[in-house]
PyMOL commands that place a pseudoatom at each C-alpha (Angstrom):
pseudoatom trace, name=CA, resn=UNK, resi=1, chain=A, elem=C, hetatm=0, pos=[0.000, 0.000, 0.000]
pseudoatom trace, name=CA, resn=UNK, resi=2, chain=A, elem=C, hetatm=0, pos=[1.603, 3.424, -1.286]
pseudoatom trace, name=CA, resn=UNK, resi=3, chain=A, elem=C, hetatm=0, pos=[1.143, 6.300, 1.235]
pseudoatom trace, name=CA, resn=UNK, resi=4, chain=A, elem=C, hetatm=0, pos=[-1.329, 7.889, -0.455]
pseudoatom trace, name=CA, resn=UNK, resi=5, chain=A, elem=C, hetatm=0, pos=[-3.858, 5.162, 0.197]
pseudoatom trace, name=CA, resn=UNK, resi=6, chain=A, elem=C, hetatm=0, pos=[-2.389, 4.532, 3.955]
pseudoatom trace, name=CA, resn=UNK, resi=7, chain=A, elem=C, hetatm=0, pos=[-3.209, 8.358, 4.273]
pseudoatom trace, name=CA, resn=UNK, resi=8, chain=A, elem=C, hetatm=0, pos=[-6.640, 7.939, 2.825]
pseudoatom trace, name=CA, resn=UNK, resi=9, chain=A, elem=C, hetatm=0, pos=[-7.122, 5.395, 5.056]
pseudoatom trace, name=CA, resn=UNK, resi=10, chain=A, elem=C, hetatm=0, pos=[-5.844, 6.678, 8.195]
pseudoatom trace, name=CA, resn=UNK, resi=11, chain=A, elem=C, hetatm=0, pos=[-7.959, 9.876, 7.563]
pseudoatom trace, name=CA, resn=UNK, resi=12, chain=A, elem=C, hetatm=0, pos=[-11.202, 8.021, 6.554]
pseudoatom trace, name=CA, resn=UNK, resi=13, chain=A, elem=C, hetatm=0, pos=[-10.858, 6.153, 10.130]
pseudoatom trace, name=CA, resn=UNK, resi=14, chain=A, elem=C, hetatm=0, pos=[-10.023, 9.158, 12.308]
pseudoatom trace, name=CA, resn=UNK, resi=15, chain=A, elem=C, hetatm=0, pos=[-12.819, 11.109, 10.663]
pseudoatom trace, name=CA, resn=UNK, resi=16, chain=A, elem=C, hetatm=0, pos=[-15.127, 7.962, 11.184]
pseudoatom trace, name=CA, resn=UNK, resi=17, chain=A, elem=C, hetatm=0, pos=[-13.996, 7.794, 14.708]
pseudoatom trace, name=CA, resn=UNK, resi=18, chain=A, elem=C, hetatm=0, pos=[-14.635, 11.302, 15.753]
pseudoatom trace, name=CA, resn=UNK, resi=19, chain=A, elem=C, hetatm=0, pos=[-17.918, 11.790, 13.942]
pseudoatom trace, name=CA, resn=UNK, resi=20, chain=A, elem=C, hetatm=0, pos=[-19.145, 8.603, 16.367]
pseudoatom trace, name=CA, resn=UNK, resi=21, chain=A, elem=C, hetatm=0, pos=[-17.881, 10.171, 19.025]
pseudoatom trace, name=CA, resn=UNK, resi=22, chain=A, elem=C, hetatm=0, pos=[-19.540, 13.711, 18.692]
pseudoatom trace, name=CA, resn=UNK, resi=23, chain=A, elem=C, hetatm=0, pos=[-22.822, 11.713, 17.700]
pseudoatom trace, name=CA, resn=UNK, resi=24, chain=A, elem=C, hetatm=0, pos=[-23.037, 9.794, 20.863]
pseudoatom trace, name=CA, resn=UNK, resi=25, chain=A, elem=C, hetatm=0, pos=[-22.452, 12.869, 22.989]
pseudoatom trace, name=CA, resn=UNK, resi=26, chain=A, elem=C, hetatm=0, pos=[-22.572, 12.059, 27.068]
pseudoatom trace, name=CA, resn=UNK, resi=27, chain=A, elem=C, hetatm=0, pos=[-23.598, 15.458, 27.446]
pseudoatom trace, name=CA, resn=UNK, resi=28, chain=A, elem=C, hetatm=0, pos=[-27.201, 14.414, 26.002]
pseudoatom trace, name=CA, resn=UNK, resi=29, chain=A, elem=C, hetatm=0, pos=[-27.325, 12.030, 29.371]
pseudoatom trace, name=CA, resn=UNK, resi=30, chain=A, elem=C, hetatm=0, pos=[-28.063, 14.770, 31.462]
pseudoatom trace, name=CA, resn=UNK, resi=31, chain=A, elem=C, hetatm=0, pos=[-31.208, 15.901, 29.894]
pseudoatom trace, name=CA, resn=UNK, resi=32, chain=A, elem=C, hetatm=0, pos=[-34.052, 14.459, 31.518]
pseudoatom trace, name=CA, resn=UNK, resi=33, chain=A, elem=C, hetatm=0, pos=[-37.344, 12.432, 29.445]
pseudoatom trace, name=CA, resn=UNK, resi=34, chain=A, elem=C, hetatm=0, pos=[-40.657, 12.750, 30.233]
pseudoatom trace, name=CA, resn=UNK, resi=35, chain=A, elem=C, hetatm=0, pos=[-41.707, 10.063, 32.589]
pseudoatom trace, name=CA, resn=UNK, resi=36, chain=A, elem=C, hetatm=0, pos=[-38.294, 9.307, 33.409]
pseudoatom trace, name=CA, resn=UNK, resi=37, chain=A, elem=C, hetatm=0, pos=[-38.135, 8.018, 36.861]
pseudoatom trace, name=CA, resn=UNK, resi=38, chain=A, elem=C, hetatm=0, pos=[-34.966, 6.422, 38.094]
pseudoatom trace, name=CA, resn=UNK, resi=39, chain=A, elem=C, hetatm=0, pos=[-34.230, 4.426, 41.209]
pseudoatom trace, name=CA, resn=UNK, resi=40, chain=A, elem=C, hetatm=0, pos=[-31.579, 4.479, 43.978]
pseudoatom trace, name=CA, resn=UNK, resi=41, chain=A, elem=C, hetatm=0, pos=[-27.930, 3.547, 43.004]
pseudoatom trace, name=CA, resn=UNK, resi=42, chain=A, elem=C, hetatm=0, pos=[-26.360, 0.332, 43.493]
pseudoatom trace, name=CA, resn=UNK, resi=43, chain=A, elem=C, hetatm=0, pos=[-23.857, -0.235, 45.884]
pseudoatom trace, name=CA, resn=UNK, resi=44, chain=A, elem=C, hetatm=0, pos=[-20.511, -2.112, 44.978]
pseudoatom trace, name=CA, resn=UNK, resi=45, chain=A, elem=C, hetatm=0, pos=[-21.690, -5.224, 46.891]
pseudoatom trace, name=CA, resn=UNK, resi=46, chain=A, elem=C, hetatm=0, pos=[-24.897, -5.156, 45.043]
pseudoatom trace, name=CA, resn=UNK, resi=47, chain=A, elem=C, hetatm=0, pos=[-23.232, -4.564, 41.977]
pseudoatom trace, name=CA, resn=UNK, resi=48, chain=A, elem=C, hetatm=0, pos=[-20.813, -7.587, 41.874]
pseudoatom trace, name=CA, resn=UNK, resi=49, chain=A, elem=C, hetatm=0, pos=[-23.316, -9.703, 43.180]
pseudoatom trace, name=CA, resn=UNK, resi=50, chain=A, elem=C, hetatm=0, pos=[-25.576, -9.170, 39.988]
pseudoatom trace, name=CA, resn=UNK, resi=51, chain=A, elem=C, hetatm=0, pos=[-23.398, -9.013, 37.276]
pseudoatom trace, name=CA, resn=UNK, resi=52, chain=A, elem=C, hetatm=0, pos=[-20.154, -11.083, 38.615]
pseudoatom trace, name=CA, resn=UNK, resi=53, chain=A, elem=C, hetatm=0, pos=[-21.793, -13.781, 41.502]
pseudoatom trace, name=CA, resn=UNK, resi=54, chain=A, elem=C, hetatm=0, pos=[-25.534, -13.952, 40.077]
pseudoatom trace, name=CA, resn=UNK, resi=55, chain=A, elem=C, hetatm=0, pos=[-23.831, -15.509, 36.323]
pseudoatom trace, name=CA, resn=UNK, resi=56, chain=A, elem=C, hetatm=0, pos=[-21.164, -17.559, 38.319]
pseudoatom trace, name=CA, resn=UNK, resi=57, chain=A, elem=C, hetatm=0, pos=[-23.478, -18.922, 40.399]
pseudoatom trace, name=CA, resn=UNK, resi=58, chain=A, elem=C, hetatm=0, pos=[-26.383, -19.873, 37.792]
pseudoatom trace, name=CA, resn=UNK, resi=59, chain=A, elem=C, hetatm=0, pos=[-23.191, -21.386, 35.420]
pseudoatom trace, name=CA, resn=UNK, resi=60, chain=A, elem=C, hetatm=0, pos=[-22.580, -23.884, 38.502]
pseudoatom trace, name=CA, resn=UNK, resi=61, chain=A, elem=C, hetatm=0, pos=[-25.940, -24.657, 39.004]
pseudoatom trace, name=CA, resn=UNK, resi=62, chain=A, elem=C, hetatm=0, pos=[-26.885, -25.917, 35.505]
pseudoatom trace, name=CA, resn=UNK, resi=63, chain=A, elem=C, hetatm=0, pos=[-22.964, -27.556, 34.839]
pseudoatom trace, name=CA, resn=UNK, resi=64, chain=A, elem=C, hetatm=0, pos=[-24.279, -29.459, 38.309]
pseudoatom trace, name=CA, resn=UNK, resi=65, chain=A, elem=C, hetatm=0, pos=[-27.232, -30.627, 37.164]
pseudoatom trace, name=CA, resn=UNK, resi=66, chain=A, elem=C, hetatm=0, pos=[-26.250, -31.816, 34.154]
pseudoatom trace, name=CA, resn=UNK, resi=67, chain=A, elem=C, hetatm=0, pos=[-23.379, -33.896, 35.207]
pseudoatom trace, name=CA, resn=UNK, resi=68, chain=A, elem=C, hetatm=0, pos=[-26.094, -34.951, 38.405]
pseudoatom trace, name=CA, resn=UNK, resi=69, chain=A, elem=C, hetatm=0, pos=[-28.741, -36.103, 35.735]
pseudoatom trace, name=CA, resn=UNK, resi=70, chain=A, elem=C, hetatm=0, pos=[-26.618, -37.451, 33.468]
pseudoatom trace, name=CA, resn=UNK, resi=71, chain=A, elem=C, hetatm=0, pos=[-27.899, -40.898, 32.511]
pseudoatom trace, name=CA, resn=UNK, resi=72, chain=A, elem=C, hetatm=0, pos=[-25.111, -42.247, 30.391]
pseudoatom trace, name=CA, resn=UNK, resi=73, chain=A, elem=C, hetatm=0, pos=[-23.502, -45.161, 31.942]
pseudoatom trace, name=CA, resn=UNK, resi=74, chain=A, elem=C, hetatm=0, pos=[-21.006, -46.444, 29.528]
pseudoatom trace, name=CA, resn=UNK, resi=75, chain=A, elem=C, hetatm=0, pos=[-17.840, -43.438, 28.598]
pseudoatom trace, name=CA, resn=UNK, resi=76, chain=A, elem=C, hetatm=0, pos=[-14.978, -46.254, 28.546]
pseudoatom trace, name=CA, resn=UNK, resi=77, chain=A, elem=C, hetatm=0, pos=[-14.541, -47.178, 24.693]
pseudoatom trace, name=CA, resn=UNK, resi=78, chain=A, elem=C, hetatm=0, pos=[-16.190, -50.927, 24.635]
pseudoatom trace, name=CA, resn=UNK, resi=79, chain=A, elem=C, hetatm=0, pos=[-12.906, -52.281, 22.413]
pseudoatom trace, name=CA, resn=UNK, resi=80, chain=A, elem=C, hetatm=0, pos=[-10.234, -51.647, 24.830]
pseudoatom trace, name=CA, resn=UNK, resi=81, chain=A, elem=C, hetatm=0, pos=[-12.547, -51.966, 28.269]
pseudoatom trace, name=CA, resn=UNK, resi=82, chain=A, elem=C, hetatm=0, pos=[-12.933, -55.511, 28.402]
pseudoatom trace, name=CA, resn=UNK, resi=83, chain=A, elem=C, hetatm=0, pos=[-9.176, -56.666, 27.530]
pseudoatom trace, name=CA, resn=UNK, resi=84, chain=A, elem=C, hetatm=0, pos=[-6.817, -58.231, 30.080]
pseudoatom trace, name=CA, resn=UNK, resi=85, chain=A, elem=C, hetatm=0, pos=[-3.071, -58.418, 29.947]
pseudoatom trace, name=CA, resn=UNK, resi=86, chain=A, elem=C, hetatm=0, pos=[-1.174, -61.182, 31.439]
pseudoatom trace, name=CA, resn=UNK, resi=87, chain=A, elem=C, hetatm=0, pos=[2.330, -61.972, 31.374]
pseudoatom trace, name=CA, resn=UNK, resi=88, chain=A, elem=C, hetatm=0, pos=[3.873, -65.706, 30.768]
pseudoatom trace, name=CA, resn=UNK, resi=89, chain=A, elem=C, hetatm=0, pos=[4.929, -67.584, 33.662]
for i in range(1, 89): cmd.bond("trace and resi %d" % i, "trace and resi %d" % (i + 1))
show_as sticks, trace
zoom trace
């Protein structure tokens, strides 16, 4: 790629990049809507409880009852399971 085009392409991206950013403008958070009502704040307990315990904790609980109610009885290839090795005497 010639630096013309890496030029072209480095401005197409930074132009790209900053109109997003002026579009999505935090500033516009401020504002209140009509009907907007919101509640009390989260603490930090309450916080990683929901989003990092709540998911851990509902990941165990169906991995756990799926290896619980598993109903398959035979994992060992049937080939190789019923084969004994003796030595001579």
């Amino acid at each position: 790629m010639d630096k013309k085009n890496a030029l072209r392409a480095g401005a197409l991206a930074a132009g790209t990049t900053l109109m997003m950013l002026l579009m999505s403008s935090p500033a516009l958070a401020l504002t209140r809507d009509d009907g907007d009502d919101p509640g009390p704040g989260l603490s930090v307990i309450q916080t990683l409880g929901l989003y990092v315990l709540a998911p851990i904790a509902l990941f165990a609980l169906i991995a756990g009852l799926v290896w619980v109610l598993d109903r398959s009885k035979d994992r060992a290839d049937p080939t190789s399971s019923n084969i004994t090795v003796r030595g001579k005497a």
